[in-house]
C-alpha positions as CSV (number, residue, x, y, z in Angstrom):
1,X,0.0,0.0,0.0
2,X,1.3,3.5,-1.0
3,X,-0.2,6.1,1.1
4,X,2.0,9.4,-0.3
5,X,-0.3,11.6,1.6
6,X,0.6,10.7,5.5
7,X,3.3,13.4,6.0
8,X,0.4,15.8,5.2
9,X,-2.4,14.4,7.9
10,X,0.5,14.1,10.3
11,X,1.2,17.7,10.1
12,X,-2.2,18.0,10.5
13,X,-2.9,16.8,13.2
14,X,0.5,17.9,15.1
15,X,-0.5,21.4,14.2
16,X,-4.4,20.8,15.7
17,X,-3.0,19.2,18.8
18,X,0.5,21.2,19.2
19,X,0.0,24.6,17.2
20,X,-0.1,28.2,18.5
21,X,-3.6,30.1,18.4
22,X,-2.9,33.4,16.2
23,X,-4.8,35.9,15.1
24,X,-4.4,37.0,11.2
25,X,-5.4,39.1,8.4
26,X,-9.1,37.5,7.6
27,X,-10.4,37.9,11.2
28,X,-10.8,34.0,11.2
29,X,-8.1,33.3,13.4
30,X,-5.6,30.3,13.5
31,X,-3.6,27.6,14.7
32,X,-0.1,27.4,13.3
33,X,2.7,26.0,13.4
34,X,6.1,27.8,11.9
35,X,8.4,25.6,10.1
36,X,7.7,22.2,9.0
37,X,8.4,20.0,5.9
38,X,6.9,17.2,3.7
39,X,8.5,14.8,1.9
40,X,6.9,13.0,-1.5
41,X,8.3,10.4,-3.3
42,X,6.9,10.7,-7.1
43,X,8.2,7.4,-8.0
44,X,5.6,5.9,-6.2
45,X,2.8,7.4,-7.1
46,X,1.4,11.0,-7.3
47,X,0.3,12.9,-3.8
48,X,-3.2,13.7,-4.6
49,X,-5.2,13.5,-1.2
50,X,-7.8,10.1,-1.1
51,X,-9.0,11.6,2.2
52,X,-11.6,13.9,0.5
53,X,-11.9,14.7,-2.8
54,X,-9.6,17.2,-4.6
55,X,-10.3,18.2,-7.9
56,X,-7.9,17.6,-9.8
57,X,-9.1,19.6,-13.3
58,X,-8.6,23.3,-11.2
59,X,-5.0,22.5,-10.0
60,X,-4.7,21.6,-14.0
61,X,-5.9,24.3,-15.2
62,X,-4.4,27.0,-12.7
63,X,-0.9,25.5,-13.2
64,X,-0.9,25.8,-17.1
65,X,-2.2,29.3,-16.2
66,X,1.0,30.3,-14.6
67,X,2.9,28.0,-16.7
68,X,1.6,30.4,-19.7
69,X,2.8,33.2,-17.9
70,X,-1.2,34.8,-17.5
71,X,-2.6,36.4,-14.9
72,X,-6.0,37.4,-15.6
73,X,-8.8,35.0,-14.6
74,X,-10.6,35.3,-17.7
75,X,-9.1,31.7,-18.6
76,X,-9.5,30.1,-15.7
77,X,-13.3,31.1,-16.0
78,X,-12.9,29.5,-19.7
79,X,-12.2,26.5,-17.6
80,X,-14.6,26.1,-15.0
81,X,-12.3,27.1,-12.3
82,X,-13.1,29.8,-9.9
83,X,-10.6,29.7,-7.0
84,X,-8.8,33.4,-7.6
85,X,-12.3,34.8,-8.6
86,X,-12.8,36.5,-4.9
87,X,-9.2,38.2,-5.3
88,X,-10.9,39.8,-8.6
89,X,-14.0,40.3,-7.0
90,X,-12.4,42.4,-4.4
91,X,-10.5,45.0,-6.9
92,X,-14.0,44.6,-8.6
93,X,-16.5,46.0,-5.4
94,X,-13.4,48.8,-4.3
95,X,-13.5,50.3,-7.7
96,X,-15.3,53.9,-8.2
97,X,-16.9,52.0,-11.4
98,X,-18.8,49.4,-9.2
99,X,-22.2,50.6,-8.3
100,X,-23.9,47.4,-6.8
101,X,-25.0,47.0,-3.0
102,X,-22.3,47.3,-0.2
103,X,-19.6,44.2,-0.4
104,X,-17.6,45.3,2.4
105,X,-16.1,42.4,4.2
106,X,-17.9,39.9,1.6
107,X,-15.8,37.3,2.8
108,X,-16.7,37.3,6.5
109,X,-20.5,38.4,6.1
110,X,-21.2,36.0,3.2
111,X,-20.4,33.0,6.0
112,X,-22.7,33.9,8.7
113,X,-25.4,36.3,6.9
114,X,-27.6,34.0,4.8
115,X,-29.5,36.8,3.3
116,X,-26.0,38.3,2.4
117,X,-24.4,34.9,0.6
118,X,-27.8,35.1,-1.5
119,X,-26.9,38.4,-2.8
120,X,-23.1,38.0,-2.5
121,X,-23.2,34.5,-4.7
122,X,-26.0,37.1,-7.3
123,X,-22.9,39.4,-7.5
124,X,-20.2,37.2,-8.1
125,X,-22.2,35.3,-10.8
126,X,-22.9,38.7,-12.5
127,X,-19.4,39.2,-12.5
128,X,-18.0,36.4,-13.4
129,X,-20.0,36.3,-16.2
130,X,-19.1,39.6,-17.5
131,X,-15.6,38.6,-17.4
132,X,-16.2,36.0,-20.2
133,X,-18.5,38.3,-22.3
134,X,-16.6,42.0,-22.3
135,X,-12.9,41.5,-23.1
136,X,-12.5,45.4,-22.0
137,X,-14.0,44.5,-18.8
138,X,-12.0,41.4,-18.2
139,X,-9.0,43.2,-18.9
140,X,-9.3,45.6,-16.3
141,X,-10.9,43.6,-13.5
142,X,-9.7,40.2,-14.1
143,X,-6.2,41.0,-14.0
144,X,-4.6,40.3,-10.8
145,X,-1.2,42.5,-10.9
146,X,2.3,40.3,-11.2
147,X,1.6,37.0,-9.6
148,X,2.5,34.0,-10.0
149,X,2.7,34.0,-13.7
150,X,3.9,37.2,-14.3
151,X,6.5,36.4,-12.0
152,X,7.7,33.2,-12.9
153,X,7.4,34.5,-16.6
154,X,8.3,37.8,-17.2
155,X,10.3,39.3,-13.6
156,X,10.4,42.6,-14.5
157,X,14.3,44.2,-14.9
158,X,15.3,47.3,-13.3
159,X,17.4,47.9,-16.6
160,X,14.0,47.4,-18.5
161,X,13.0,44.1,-20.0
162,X,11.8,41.0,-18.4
163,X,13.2,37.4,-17.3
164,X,11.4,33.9,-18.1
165,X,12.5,32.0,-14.9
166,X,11.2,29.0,-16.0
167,X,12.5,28.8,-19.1
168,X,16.1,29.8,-17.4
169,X,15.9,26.7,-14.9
170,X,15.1,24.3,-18.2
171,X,18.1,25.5,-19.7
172,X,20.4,24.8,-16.7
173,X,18.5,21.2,-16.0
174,X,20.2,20.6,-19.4
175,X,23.5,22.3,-19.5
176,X,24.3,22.6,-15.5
177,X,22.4,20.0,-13.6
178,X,24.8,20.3,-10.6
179,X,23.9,24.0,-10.6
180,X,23.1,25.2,-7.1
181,X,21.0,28.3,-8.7
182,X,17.9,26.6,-10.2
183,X,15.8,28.6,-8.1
184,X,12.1,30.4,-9.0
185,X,11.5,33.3,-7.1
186,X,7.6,34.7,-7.2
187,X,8.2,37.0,-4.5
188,X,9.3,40.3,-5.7
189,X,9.2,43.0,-2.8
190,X,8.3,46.2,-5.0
191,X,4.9,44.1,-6.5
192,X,3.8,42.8,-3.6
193,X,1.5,46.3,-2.6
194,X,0.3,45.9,-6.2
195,X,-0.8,41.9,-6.0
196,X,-4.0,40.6,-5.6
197,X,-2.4,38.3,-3.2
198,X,1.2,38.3,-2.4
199,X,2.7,35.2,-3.1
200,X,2.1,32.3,-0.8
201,X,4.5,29.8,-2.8
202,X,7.4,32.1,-2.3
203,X,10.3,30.6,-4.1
204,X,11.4,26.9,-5.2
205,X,14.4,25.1,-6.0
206,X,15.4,22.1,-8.6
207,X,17.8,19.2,-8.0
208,X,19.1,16.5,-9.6
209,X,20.7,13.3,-8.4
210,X,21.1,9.8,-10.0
211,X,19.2,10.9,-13.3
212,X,16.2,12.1,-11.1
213,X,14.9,15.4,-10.4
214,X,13.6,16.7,-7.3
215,X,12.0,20.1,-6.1
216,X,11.9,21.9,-2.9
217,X,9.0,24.7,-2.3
218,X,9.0,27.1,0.2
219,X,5.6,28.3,1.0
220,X,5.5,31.5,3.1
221,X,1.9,30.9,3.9
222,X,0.3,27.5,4.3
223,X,-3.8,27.5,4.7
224,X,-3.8,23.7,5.3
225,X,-7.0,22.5,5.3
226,X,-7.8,24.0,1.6
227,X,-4.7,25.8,-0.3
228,X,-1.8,23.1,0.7
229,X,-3.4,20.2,-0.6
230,X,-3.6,21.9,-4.0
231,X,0.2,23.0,-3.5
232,X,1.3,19.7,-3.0
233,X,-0.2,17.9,-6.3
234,X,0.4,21.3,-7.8
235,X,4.1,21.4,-7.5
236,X,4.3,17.3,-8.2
237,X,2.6,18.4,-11.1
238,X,5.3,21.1,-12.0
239,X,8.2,18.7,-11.3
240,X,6.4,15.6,-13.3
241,X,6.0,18.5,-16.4
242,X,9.6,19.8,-15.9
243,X,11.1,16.6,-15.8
244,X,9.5,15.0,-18.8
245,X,10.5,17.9,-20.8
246,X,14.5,17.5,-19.3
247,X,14.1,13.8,-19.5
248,X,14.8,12.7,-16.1
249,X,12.9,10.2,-13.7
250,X,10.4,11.8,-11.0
251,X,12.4,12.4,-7.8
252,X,10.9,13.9,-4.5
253,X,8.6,16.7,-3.8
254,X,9.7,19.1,-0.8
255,X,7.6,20.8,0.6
256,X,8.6,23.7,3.6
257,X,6.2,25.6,5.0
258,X,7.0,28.8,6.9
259,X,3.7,29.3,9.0
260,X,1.3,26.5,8.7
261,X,-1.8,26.9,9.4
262,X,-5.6,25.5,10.1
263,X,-8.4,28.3,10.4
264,X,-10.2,28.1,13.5
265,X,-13.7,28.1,11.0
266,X,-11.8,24.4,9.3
267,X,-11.6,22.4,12.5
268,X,-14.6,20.7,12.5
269,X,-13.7,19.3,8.9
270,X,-9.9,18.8,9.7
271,X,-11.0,16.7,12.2
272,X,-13.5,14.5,9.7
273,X,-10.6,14.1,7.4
274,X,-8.4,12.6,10.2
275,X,-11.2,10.3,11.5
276,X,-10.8,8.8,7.2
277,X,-8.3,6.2,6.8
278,X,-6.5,6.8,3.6
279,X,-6.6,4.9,-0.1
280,X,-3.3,3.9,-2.1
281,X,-2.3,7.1,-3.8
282,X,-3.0,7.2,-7.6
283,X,-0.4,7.5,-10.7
284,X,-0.1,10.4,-12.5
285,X,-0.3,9.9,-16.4
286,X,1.2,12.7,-18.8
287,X,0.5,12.3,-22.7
288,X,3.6,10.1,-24.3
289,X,3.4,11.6,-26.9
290,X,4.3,15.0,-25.8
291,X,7.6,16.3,-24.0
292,X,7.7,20.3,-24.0
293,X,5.9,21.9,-21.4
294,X,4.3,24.5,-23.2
295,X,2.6,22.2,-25.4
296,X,0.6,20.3,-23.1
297,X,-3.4,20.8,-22.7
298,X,-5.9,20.2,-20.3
299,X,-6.5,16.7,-21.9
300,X,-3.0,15.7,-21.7
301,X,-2.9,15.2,-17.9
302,X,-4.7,13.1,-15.8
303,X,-4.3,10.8,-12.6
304,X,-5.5,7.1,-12.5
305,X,-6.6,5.0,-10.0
306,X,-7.7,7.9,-7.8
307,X,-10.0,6.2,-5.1
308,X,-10.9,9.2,-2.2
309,X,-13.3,9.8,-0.1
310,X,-16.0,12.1,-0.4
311,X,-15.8,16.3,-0.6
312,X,-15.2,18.4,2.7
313,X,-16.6,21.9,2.7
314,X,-15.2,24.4,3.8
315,X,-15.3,28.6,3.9
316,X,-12.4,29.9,2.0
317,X,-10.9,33.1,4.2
318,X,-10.7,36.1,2.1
């Protein structure tokens, strides 16, 4: 039995039983824990969580998002996923264009005001659907300032110009594979005012040993219960893509968190997750027929044998 996922419900429960109540941006409150680490081995299968469902098809499509260097939600939209839509919601509602009813604090009155959800969920659907209709609108509301994409893409030189990071770190996986510097950096200090969200995933790090390749994230910011199970098969994701483009085996997924955390309004379902004994971990299965990053689609990744449990619900913290 290959269960890749039991570093992550033994954080997750050391961090319940062992973690330091905080206070934080949202007004939700935590329970953290500041530095820990996971280790994944991709060579035996892919660290998608059987615990509860995760869907797959949005970590997908928001990784070939950054991977294309975009940062407007307008094709994430295109393909069904929703997860940044509150970020662009918010620069939406605190425009001087936005004429709608109050959506102060939508995050936090949207969970316990029933009568505001109803017309919170009116005004995001309205919006959303804009988005995909008016390309003027979309490209002023759906843009979300230099994350992760823009970042990773096109850093932006003082000298003027721009550097692909990714496309630096392929080059040196294939010339320099003993290079100490294979390292993506989304967090840029002078864009972080300017950001939807500053980056979470701060900065990662290639390696290679005995023909494989390995990659170490560290996460500044862990929401545990919702965002770091996406991180993890997100970044497995980015090494399995990297990897079959440089042509080496699968190595290990790191993953170093700097505060880890569990929102006090996510206990209740952390704790149904850790009541749920785990399934084997399914593979991960890229197209053969296709080795360069940028030419792989939505259809052209997919995980097998993914047995999980069902879906937890929980209030994302704005």
């Amino acid at each position: 039995m290959t269960v890749l996922e039991q570093p992550y419900l033994d954080l997750l429960k050391n961090i319940m039983e062992t973690g330091h109540d905080k206070t934080d941006r949202t007004g939700t409150g935590t329970r953290s824990r500041f530095g820990a680490q996971m280790r994944f081995d991709l060579s035996q299968g892919f660290p998608l969580l059987t615990t509860k469902k995760v869907p797959f098809g949005l970590i997908k499509s928001e990784l070939l998002w950054f991977l294309k260097g975009d940062t407007n939600i307008k094709f994430l939209l295109e393909h069904k996923n929703h997860i940044w839509d509150e970020w662009a919601f918010k620069n939406w509602v605190n425009s001087s264009e936005y004429q709608g009813p109050d959506m102060t604090d939508f995050g936090l009155r949207s969970q316990k005001d029933p009568d505001f959800k109803k017309l919170y969920d009116e005004q995001m659907k309205l919006f959303t659907e804009r988005i995909l209709a008016d390309e003027a609108f979309a490209k002023k509301f759906g843009n979300l300032g230099d994350v992760y994409g823009a970042q990773w893409r096109h850093w932006q030189k003082r000298s003027g110009g721009s550097i692909d990071q990714i496309q630096d770190v392929l080059n040196q996986l294939q010339t320099h594979p003993d290079s100490r510097r294979m390292i993506v950096s989304a967090w840029n200090p002078e864009d972080v005012p300017t950001s939807a969200l500053p980056p979470c995933h701060t900065l990662f790090q290639f390696y290679v040993a005995d023909n494989k390749l390995s990659l170490q994230l560290y996460q500044r910011s862990g929401d545990m219960f919702l965002g770091v199970p996406f991180n993890i098969a997100s970044y497995s994701l980015l090494l399995s893509l990297v990897a079959r483009q440089t042509g080496y085996e699968v190595g290990e997924f790191v993953h170093t968190l700097g505060d880890a955390h569990i929102y006090k309004n996510h206990f209740d379902q952390v704790k149904q997750q850790l009541a749920r004994a785990p399934y084997d971990s399914p593979k991960l299965w890229l197209n053969p027929e296709k080795k360069n990053i940028a030419d792989f689609e939505m259809e052209d990744i997919k995980v097998l044998d993914y047995k999980h449990h069902s879906v937890i619900k929980a209030p994302v913290a704005v």
